[in-house]
ChimeraX commands (.cxc) that place a marker at each C-alpha (Angstrom):
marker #1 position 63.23,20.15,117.35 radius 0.5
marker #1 position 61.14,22.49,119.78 radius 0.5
marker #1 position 62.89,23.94,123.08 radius 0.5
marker #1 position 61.87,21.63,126.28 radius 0.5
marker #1 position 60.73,24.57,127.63 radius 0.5
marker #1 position 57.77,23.90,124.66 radius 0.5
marker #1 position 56.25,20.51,126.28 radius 0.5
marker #1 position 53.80,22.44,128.49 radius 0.5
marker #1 position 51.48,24.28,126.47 radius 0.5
marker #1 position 52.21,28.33,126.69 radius 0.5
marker #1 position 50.05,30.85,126.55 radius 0.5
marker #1 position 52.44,34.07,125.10 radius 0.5
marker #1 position 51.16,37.51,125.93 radius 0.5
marker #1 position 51.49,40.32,123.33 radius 0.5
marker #1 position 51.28,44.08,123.88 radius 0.5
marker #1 position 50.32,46.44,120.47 radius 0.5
marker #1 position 52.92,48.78,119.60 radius 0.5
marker #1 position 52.99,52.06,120.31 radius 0.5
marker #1 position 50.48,55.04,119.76 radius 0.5
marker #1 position 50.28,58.84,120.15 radius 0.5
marker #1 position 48.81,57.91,123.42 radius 0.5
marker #1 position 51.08,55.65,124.55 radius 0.5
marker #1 position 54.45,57.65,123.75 radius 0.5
marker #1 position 52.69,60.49,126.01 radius 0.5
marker #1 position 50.61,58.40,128.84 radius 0.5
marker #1 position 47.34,59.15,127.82 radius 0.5
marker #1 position 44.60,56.32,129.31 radius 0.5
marker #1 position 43.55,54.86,126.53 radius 0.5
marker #1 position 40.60,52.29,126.57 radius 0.5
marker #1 position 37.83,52.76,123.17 radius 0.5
marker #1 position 39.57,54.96,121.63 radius 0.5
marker #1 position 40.34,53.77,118.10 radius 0.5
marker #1 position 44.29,54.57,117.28 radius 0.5
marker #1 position 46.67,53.33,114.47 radius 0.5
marker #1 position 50.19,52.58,115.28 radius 0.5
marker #1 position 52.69,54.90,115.31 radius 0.5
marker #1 position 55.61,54.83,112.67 radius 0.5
marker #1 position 58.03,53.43,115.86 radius 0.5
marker #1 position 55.45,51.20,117.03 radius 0.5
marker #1 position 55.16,49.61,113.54 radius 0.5
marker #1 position 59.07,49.22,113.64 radius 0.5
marker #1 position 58.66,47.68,116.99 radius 0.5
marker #1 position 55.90,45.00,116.43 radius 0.5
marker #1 position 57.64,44.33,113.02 radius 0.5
marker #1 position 61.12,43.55,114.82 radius 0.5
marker #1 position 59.38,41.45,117.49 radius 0.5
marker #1 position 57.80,39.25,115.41 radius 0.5
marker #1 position 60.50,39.16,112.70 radius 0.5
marker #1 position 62.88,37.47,115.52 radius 0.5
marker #1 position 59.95,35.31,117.93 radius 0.5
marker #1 position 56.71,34.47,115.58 radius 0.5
marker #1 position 57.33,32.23,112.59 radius 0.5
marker #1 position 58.21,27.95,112.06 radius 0.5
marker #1 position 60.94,27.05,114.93 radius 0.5
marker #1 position 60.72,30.27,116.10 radius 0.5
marker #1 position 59.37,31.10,120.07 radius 0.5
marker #1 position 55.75,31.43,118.46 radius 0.5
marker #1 position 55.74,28.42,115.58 radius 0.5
marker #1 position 51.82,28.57,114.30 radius 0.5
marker #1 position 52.21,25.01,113.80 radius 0.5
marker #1 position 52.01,25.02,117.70 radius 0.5
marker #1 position 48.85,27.20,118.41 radius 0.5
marker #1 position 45.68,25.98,118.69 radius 0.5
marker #1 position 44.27,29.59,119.15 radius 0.5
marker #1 position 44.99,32.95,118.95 radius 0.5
marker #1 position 42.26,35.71,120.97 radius 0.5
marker #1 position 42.89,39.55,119.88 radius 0.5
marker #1 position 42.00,42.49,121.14 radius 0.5
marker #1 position 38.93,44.15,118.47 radius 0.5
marker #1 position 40.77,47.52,118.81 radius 0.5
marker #1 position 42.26,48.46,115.79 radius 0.5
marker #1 position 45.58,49.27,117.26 radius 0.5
marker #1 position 45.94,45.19,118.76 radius 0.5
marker #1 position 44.32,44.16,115.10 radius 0.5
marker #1 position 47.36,45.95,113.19 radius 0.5
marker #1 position 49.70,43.95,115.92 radius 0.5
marker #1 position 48.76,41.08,115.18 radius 0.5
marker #1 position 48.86,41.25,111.32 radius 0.5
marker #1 position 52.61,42.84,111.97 radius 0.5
marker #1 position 53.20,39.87,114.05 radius 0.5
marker #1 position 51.91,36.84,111.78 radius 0.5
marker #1 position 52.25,38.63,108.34 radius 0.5
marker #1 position 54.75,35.88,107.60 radius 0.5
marker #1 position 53.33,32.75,108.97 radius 0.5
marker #1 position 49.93,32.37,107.08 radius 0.5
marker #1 position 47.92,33.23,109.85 radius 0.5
marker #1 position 45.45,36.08,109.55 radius 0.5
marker #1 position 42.17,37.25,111.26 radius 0.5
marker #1 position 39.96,35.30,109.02 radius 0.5
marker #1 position 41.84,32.05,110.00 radius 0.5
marker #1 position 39.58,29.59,112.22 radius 0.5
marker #1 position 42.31,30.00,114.76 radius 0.5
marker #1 position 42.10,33.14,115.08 radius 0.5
marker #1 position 39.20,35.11,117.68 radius 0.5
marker #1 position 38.26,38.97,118.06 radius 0.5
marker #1 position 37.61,38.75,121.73 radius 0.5
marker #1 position 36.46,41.82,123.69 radius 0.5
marker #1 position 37.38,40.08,126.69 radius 0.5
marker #1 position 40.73,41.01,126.83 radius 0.5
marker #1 position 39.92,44.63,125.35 radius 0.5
marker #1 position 41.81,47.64,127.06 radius 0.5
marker #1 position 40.17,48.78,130.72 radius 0.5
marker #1 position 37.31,50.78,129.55 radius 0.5
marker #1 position 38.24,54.02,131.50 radius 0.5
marker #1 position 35.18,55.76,131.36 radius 0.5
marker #1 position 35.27,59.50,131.80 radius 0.5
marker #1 position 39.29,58.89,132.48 radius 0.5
marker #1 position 39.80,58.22,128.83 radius 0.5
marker #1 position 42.95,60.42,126.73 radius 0.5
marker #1 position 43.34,61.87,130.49 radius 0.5
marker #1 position 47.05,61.51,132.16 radius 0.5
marker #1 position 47.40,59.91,135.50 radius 0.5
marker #1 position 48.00,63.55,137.33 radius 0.5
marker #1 position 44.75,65.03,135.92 radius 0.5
marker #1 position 43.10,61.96,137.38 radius 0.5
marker #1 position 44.17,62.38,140.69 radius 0.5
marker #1 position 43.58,66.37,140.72 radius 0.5
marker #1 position 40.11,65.94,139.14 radius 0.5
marker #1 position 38.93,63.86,141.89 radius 0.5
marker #1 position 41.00,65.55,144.50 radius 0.5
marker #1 position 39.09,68.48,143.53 radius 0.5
marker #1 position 35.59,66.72,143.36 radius 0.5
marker #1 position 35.91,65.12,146.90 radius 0.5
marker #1 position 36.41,61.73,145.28 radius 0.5
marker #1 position 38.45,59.43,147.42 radius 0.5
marker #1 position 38.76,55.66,147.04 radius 0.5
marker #1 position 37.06,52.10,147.49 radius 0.5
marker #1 position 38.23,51.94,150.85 radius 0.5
marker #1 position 38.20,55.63,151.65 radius 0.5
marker #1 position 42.14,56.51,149.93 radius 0.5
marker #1 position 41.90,60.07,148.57 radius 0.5
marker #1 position 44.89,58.71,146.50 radius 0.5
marker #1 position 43.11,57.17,143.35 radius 0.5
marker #1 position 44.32,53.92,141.72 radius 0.5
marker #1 position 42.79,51.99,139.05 radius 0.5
marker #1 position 43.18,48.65,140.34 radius 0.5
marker #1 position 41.63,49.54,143.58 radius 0.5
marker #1 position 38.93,51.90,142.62 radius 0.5
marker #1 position 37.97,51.59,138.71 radius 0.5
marker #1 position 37.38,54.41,136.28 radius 0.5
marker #1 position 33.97,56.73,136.98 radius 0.5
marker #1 position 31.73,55.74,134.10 radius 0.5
marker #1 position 33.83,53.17,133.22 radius 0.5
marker #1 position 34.74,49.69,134.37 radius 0.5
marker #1 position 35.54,48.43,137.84 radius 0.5
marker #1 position 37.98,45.91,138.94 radius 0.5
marker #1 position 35.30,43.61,139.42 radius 0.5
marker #1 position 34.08,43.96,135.98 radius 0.5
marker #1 position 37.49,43.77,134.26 radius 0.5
marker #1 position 38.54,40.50,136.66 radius 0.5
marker #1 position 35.05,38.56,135.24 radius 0.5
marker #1 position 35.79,38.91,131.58 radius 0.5
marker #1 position 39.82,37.89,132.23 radius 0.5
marker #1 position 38.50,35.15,134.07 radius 0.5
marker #1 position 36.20,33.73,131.74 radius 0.5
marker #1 position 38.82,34.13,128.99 radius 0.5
marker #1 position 41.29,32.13,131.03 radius 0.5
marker #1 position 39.06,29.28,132.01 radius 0.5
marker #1 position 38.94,29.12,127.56 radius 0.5
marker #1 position 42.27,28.88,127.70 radius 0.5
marker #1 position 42.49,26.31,130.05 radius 0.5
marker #1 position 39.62,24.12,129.06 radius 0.5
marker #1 position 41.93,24.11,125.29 radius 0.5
marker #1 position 44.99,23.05,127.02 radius 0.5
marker #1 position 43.68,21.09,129.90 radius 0.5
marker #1 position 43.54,17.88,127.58 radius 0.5
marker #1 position 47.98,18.49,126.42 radius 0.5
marker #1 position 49.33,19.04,129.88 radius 0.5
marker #1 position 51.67,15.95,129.05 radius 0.5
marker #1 position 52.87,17.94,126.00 radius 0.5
marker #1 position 51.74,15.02,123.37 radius 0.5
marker #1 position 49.97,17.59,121.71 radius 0.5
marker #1 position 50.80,21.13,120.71 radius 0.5
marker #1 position 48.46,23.41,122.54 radius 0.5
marker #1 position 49.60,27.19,122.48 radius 0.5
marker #1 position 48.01,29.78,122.66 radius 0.5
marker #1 position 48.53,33.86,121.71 radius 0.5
marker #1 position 46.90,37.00,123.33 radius 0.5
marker #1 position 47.27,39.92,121.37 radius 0.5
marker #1 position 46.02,42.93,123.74 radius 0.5
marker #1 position 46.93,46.19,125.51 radius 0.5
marker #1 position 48.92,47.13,128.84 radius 0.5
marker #1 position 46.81,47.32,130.99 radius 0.5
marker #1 position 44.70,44.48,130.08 radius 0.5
marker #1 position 47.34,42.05,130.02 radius 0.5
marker #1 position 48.50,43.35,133.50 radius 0.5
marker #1 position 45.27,42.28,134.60 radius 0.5
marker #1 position 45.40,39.36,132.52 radius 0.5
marker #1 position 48.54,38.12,134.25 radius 0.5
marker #1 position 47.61,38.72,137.60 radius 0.5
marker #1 position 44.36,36.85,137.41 radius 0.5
marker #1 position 46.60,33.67,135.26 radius 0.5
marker #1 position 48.04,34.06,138.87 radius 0.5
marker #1 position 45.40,33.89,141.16 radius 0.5
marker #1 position 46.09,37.44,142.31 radius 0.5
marker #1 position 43.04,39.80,143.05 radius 0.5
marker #1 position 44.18,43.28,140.54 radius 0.5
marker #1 position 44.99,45.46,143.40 radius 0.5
marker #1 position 47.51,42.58,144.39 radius 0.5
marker #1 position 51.15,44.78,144.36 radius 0.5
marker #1 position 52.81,42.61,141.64 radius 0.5
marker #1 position 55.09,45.15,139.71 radius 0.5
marker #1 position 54.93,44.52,136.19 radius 0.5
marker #1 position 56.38,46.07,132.81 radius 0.5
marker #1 position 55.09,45.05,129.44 radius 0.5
marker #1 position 56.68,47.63,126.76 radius 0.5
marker #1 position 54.84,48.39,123.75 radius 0.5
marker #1 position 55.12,45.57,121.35 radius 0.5
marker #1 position 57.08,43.11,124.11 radius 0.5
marker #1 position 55.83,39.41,124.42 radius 0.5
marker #1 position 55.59,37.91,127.70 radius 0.5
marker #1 position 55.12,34.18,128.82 radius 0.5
marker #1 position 52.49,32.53,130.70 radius 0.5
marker #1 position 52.51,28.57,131.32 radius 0.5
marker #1 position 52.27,25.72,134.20 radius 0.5
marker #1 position 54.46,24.34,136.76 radius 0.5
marker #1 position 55.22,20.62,136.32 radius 0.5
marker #1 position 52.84,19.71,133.47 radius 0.5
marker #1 position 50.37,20.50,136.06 radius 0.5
marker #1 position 47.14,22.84,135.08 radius 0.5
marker #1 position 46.26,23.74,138.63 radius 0.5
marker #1 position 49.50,25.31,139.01 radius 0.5
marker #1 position 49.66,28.33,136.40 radius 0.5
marker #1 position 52.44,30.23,136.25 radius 0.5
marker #1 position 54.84,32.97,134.30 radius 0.5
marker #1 position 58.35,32.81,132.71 radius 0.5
marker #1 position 60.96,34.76,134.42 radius 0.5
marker #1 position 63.57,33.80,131.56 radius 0.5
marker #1 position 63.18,31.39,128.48 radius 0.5
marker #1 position 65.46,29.38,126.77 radius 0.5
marker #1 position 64.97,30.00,122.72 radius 0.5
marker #1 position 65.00,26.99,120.05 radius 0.5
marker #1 position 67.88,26.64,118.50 radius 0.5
marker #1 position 68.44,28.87,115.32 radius 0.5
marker link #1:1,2 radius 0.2
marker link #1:2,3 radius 0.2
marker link #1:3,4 radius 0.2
marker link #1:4,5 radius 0.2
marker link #1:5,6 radius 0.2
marker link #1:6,7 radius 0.2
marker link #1:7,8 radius 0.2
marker link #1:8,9 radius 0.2
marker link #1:9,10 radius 0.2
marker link #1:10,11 radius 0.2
marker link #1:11,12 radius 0.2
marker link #1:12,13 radius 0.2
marker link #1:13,14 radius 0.2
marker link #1:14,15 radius 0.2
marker link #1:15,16 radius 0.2
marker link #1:16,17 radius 0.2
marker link #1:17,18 radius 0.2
marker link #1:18,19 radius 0.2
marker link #1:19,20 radius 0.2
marker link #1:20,21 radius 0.2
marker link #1:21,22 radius 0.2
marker link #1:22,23 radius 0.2
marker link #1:23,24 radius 0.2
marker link #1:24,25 radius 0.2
marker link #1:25,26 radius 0.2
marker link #1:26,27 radius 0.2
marker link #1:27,28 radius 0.2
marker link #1:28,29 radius 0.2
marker link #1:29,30 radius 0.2
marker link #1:30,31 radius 0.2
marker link #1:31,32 radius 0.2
marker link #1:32,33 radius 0.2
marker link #1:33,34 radius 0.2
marker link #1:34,35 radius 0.2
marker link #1:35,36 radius 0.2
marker link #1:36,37 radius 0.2
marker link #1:37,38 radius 0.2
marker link #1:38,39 radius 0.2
marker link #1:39,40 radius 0.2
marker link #1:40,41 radius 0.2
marker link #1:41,42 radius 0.2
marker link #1:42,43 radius 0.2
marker link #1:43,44 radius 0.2
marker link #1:44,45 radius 0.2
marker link #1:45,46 radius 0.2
marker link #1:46,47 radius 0.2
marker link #1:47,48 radius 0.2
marker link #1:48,49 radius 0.2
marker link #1:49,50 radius 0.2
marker link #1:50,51 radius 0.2
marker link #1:51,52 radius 0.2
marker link #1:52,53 radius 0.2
marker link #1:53,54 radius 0.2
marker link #1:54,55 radius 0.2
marker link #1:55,56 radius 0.2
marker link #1:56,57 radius 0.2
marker link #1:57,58 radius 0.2
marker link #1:58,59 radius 0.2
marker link #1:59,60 radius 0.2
marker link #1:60,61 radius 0.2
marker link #1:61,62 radius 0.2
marker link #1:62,63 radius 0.2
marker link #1:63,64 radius 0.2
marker link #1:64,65 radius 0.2
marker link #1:65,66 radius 0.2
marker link #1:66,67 radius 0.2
marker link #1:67,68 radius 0.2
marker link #1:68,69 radius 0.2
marker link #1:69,70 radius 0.2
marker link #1:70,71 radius 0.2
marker link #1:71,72 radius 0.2
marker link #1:72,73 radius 0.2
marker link #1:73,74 radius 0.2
marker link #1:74,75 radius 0.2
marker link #1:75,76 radius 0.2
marker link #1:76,77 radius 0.2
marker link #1:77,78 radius 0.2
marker link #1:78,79 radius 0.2
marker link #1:79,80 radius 0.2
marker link #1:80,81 radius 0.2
marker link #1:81,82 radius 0.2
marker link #1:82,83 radius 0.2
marker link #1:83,84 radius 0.2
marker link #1:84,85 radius 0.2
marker link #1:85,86 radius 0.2
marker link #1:86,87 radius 0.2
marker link #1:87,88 radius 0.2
marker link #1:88,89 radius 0.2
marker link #1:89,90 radius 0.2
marker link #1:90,91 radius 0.2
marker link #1:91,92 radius 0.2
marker link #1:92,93 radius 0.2
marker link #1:93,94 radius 0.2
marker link #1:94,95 radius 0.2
marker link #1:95,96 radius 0.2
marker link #1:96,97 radius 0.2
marker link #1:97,98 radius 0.2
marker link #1:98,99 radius 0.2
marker link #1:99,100 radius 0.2
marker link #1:100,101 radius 0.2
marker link #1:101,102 radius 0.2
marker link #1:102,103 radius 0.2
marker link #1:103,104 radius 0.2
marker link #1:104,105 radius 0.2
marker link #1:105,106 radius 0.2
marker link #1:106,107 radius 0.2
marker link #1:107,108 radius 0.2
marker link #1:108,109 radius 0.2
marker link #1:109,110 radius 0.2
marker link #1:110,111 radius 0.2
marker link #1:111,112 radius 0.2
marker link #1:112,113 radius 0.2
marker link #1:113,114 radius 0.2
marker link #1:114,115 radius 0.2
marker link #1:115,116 radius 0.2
marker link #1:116,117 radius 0.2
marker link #1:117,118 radius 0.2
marker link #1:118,119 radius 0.2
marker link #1:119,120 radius 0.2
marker link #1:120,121 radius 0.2
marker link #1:121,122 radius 0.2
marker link #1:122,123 radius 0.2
marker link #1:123,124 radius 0.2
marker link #1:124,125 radius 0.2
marker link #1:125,126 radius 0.2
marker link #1:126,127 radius 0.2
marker link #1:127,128 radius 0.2
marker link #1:128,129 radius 0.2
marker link #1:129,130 radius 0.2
marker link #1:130,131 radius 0.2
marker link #1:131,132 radius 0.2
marker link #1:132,133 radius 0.2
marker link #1:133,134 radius 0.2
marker link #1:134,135 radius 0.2
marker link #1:135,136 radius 0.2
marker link #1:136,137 radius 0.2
marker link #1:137,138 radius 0.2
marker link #1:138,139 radius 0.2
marker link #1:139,140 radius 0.2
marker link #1:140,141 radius 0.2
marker link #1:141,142 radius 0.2
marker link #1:142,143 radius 0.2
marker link #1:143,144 radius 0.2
marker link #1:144,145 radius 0.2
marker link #1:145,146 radius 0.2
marker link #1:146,147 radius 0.2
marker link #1:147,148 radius 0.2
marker link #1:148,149 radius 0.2
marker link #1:149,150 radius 0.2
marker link #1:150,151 radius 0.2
marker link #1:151,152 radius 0.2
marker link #1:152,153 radius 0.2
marker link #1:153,154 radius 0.2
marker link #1:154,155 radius 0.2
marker link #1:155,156 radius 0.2
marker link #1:156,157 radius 0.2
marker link #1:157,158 radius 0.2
marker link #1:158,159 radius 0.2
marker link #1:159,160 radius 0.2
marker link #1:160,161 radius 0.2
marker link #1:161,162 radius 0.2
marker link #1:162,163 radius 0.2
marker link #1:163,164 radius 0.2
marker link #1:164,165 radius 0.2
marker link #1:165,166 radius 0.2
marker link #1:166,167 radius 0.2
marker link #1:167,168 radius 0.2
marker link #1:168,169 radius 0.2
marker link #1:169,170 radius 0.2
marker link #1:170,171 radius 0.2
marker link #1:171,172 radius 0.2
marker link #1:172,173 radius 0.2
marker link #1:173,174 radius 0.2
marker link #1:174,175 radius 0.2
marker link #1:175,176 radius 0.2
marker link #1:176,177 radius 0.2
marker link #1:177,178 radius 0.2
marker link #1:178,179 radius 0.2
marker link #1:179,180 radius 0.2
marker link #1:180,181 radius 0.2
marker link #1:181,182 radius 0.2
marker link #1:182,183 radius 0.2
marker link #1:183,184 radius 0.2
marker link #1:184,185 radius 0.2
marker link #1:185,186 radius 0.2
marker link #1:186,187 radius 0.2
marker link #1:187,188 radius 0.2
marker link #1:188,189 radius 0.2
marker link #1:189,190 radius 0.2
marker link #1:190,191 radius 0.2
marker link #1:191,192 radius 0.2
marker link #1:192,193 radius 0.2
marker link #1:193,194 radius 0.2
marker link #1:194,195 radius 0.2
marker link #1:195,196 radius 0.2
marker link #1:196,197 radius 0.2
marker link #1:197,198 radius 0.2
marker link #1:198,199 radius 0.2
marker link #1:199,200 radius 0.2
marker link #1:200,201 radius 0.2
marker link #1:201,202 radius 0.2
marker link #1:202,203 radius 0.2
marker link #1:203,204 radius 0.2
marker link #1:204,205 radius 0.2
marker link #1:205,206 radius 0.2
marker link #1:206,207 radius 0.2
marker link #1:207,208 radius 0.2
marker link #1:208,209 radius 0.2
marker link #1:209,210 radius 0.2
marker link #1:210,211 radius 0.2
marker link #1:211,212 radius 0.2
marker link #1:212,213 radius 0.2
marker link #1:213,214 radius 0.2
marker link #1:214,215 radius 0.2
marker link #1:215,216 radius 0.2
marker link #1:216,217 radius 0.2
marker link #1:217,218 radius 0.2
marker link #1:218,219 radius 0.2
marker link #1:219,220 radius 0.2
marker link #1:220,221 radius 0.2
marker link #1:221,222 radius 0.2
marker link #1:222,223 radius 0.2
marker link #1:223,224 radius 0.2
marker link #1:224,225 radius 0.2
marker link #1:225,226 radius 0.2
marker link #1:226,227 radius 0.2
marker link #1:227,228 radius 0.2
marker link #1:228,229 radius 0.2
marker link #1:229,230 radius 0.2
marker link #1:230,231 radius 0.2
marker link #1:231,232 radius 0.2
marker link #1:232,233 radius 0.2
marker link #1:233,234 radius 0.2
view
């Protein structure tokens, strides 16, 4: 029998494992990376105890599944389902550069501090005249702004909804999976939200971590996120 939690359709957030460029900070948005060895272990023990029948993540109860087409969220997601029958050739299953990584620009493989003194050094100061830079306020120079990264979240959300609008009264499984990077799904949840991305919302999303998006009171116009979930029964 699913959890209660289960009778408003879900929509479960998943962050790749780790890279090179994640174990040292490195922006990464295009850049094409495999998994490291640890990340491997990491996606491989998430979805060993969450993704599979009566599990957190049952396939039997998602309708649709939208990945990342970086290589790095690809390998994720075949570490996550390996074991459920799903796979990226499955009609369920959608390549979606809409919920790629923040395309960074001239900021990509570059750490946060040589951001800051590159632009410090240029003159550069932000939207609103900050010298101190920050991506959700002022974008990446040749790369994408807020703006631009809050349309394509948007339009991916009002997917999701218009596939789970119809099974708000939980007669119908209607789940859904976003397999995607950490910054992206950042953004992702604070748009789910409502929240402009330069809205201070504090959020942590470790490599390879799901996280849970749903509705308050079976009611669509009230989106929402887990603080804690109760699991189904083993």
């Amino acid at each position: 029998m699913a959890d209660l939690d289960a009778s408003t359709p879900r929509v479960f957030i998943a962050r790749h494992g780790e890279t090179e460029w994640t174990k040292n900070g490195r922006y990464t948005g295009n850049t094409e990376l495999e998994l490291t060895t640890d990340g491997i272990a990491q996606v491989s023990g998430t979805g060993s105890h969450l993704v599979g029948s009566g599990k957190l993540i049952d396939p039997a109860r998602v309708v649709k599944v939208f990945v990342s087409p970086r290589k790095r969220a690809q390998q994720t997601f075949n570490l996550l389902f390996e074991s459920s029958g799903l796979s990226l050739g499955d009609e369920k299953v959608e390549l979606k550069e809409d919920v790629a990584e923040w395309d960074h620009g001239m900021y990509e493989g570059w750490l946060g501090s040589e951001i800051r003194q590159s632009r410090k050094k240029r003159g550069i100061v932000g939207a609103h005249g900050e010298e101190e830079w920050s991506i959700w306020r002022d974008g990446c120079e040749d790369g994408e702004s807020p703006q631009q990264v809050t349309e394509r979240l948007d339009r991916l959300i009002a997917k999701i909804r218009a596939l789970q609008r119809p099974h708000m009264d939980g007669s119908k499984a209607a789940d859904v999976v976003v397999v995607a990077h950490g910054m992206s799904l950042r953004c992702f949840v604070k748009r789910w939200l409502g929240y402009p991305l330069d809205a201070p919302l504090a959020m942590m999303l470790s490599p390879g971590a799901i996280g849970i998006l749903s509705y308050m009171k079976h009611d669509i116009e009230q989106p929402a996120f887990f603080v804690g979930m109760s699991l189904p029964p083993a």
